[in-house]
VMD Tcl script that draws the C-alpha trace (Angstrom):
set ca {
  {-34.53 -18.14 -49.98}
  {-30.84 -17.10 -48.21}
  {-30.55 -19.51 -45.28}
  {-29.29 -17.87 -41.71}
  {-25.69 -19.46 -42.26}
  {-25.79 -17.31 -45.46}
  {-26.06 -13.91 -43.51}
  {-24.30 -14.45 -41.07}
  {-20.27 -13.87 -40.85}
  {-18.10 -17.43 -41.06}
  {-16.77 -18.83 -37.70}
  {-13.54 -18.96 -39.01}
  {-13.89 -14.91 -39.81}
  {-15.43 -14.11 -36.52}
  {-12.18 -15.74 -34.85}
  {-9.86 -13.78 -37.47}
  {-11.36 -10.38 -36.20}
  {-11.27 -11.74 -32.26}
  {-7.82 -12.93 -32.87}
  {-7.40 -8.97 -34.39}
  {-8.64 -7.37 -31.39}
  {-6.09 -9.35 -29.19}
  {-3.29 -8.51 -30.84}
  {-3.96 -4.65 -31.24}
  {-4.58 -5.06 -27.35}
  {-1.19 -6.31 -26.70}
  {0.01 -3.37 -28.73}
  {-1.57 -1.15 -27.26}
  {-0.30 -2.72 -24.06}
  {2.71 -2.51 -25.15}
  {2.65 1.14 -25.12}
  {3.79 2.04 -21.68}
  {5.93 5.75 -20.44}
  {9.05 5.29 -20.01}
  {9.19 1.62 -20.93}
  {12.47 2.04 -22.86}
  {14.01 2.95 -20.13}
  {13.38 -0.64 -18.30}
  {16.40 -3.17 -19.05}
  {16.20 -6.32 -21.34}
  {15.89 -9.66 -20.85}
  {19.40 -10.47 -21.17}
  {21.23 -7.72 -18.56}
  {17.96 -8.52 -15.77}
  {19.42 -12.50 -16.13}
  {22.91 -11.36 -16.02}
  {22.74 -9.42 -13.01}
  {20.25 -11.92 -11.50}
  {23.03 -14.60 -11.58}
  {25.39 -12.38 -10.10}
  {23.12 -11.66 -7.57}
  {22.12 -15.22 -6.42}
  {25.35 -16.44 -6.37}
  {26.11 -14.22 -3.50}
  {25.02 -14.89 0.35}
  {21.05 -13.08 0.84}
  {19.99 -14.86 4.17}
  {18.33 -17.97 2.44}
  {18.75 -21.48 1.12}
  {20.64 -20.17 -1.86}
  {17.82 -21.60 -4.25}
  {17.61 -20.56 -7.74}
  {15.37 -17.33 -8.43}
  {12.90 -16.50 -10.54}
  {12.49 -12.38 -11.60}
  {9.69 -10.34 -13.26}
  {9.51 -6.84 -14.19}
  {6.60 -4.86 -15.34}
  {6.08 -1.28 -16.86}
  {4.16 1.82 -14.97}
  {1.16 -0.20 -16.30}
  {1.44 -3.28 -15.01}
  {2.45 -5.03 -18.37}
  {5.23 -7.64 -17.87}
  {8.24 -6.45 -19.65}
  {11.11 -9.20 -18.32}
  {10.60 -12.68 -16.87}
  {13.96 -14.37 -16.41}
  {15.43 -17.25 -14.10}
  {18.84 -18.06 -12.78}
  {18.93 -21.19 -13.41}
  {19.48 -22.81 -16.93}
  {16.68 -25.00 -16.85}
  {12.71 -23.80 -16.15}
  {12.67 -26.57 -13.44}
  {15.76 -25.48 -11.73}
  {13.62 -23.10 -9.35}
  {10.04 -23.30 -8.04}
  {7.91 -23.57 -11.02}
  {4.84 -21.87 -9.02}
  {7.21 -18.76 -8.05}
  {7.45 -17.95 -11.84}
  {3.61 -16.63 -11.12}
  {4.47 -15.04 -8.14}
  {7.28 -13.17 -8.76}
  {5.06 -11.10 -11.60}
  {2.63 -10.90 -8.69}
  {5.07 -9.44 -6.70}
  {6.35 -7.11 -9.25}
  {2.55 -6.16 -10.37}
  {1.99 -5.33 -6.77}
  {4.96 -3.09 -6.08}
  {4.18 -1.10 -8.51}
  {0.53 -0.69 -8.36}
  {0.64 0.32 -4.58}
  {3.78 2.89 -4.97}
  {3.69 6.66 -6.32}
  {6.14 9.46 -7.85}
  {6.73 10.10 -4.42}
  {6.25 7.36 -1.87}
  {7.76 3.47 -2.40}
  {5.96 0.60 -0.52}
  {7.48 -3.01 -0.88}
  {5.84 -5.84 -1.17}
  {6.92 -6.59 2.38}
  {5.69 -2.95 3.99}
  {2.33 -4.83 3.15}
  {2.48 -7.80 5.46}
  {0.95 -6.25 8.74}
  {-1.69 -4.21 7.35}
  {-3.25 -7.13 5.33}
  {-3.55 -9.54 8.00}
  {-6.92 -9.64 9.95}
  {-7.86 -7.14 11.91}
  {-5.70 -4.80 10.28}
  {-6.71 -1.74 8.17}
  {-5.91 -3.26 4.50}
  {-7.28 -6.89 5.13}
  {-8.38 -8.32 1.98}
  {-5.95 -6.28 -0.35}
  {-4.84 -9.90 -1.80}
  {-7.81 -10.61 -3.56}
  {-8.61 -6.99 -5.03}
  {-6.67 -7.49 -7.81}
  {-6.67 -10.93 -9.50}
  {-4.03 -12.68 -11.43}
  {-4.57 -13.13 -15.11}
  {-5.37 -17.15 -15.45}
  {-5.26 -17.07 -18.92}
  {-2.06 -14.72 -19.11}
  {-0.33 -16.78 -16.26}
  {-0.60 -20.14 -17.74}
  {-0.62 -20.04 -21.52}
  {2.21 -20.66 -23.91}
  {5.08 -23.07 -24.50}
  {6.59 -23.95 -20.78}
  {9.94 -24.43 -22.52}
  {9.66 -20.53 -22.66}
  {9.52 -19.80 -19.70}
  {12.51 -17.54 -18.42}
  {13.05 -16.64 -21.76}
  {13.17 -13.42 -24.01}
  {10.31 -15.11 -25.37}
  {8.75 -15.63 -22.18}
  {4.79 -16.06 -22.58}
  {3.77 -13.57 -19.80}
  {5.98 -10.77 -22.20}
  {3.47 -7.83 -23.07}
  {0.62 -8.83 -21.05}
  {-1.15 -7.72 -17.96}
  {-0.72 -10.26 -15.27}
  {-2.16 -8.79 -12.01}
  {-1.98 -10.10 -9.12}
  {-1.00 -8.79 -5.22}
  {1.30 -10.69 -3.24}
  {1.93 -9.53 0.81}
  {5.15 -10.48 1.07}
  {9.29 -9.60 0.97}
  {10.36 -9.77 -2.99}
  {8.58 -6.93 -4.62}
  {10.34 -3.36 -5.17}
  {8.88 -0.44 -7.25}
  {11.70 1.21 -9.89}
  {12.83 4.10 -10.30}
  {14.85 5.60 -12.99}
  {17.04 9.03 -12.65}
  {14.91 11.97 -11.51}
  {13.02 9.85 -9.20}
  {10.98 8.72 -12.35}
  {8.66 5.68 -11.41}
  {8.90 2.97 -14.26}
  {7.63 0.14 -13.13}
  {8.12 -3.01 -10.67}
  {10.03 -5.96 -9.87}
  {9.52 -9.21 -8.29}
  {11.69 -12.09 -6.68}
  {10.31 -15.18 -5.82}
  {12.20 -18.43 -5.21}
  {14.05 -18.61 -1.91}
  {12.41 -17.58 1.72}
  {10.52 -14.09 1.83}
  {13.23 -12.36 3.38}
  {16.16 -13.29 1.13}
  {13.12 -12.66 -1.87}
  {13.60 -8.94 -0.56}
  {16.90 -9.21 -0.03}
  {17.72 -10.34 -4.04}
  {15.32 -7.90 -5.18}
  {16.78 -4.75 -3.48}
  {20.31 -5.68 -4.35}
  {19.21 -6.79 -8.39}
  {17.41 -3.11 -8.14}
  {20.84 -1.62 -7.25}
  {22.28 -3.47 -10.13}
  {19.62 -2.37 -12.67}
  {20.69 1.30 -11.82}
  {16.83 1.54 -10.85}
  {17.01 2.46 -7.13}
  {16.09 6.37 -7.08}
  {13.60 5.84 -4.88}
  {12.21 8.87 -3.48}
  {10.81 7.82 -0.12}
  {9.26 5.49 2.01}
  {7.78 4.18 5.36}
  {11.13 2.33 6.92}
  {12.53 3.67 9.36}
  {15.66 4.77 6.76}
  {12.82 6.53 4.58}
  {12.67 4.15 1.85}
  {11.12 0.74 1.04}
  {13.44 -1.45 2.88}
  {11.62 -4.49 4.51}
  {10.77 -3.63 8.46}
  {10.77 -6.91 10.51}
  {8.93 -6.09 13.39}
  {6.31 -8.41 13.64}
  {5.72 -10.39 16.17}
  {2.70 -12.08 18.11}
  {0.47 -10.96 15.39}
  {1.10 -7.16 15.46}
  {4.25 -5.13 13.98}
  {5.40 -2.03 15.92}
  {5.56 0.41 13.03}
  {2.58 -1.00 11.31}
  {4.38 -1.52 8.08}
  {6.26 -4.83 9.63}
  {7.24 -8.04 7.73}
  {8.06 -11.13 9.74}
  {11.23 -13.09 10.16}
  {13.14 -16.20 8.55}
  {16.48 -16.17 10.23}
  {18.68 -14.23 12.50}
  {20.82 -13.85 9.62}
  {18.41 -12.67 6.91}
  {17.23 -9.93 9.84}
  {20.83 -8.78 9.52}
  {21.16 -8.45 6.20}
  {18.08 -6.71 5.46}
  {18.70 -4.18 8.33}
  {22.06 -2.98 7.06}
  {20.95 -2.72 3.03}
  {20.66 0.69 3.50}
  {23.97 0.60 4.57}
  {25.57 -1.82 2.53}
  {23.34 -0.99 -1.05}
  {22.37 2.17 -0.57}
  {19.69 4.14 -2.47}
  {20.68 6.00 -5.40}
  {20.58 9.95 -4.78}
}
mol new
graphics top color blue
foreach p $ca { graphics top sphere $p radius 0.5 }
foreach p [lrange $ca 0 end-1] q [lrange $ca 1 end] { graphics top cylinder $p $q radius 0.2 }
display resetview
């Protein structure tokens, strides 16, 4: 008589083929347009350091950055600082939030920031709710060896994370041509200086051909109008300080798009 156990496959070879699956996943993942073109691990930390070091409107804390491909996959995590505990260890998260986000909500033709998305979510307004349409990854956000963490070897490397985050940090790419790659995200510091890193690591990265957008300099610069609950252009981000205000207000000026 041939028992169940008999006919059926082993445990241990069910989890071989599951483990399978996962890993032609990632590949597949892995897979993304234009993902060569999207800068490694060691040039994002480089120019992150160089970037933090100088005065963005904060409290000079240490930074945290993520970039993803056109698909969402997280390509780069790095830090500035040399240890994994030197910045917020729950702004790892949300800097691939912010980076998923930015590039999930922009187009070939039209940029939005992370912080163009600060008025319209709040209540009332025409895209409350947009923070919970898109769930972070749990399992993708949390697994691996901490001690990773900011590293080439970063956990969160070739996996979907998801996520949508509402405010300043988060900047779509864009290569030459105007070619949408991807995203980036900044967390670490106050919102404002967040957006403030991120558009001047962007300009770093070479990855600022951004074809348009809804500030009023026609790009995805941060707008901080809002005030008593309502922002004058609809696409407003609130403030932090008088002197992040200035700062963001003259990027434009001061780091220009690339034409």
């Amino acid at each position: 008589m041939t028992t169940t156990s008999s006919r059926s496959p082993s445990v241990l070879a069910l989890a071989a083929l599951f483990l399978a699956g996962c890993e032609n996943t990632a590949a597949a993942l892995r897979a993304a347009p234009n993902r060569s073109a999207l800068p490694d691990h060691a040039t994002v930390t480089a120019a992150l350091r160089e970037v933090v070091a100088e005065t963005n409107g904060g409290f000079g804390l240490q930074m945290w950055a993520t970039i993803v491909d056109r698909d969402g996959v997280v390509h780069v995590v790095a830090r500035s600082g040399a240890d994994r505990g030197d910045q917020w260890p729950g702004s790892r998260v949300i800097s691939a939030q912010k980076a998923n986000t930015a590039n999930a909500f922009s187009l070939p033709g039209l940029s939005l920031s992370t912080a163009n998305l600060f008025a319209a979510v709040q209540p009332g307004n025409s895209l409350f709710g947009l923070q919970e349409s898109n769930p972070v990854d749990t399992t993708a956000a949390y697994a691996g060896d901490a001690a990773m963490f900011g590293t080439a070897h970063d956990p969160l490397v070739g996996h979907r994370i998801g996520g949508v985050n509402v405010f300043g940090g988060g900047l779509a790419l864009y290569g030459k041509g105007q070619v949408l790659l991807g995203g980036i995200g900044l967390s670490g510091d106050s919102s404002v200086a967040d957006h403030v890193i991120a558009w001047k690591l962007r300009k770093r990265l070479g990855l600022d051909f951004v074809p348009g957008g809804v500030s009023p300099t026609k790009d995805d610069n941060m707008v901080i109008d809002f005030e008593n609950g309502k922002s004058a252009s609809g696409w407003g981000h609130a403030a932090t300080t008088p002197e992040a205000t200035k700062i963001v207000n003259a990027l434009p000026t001061t780091h220009p798009i690339a034409r």
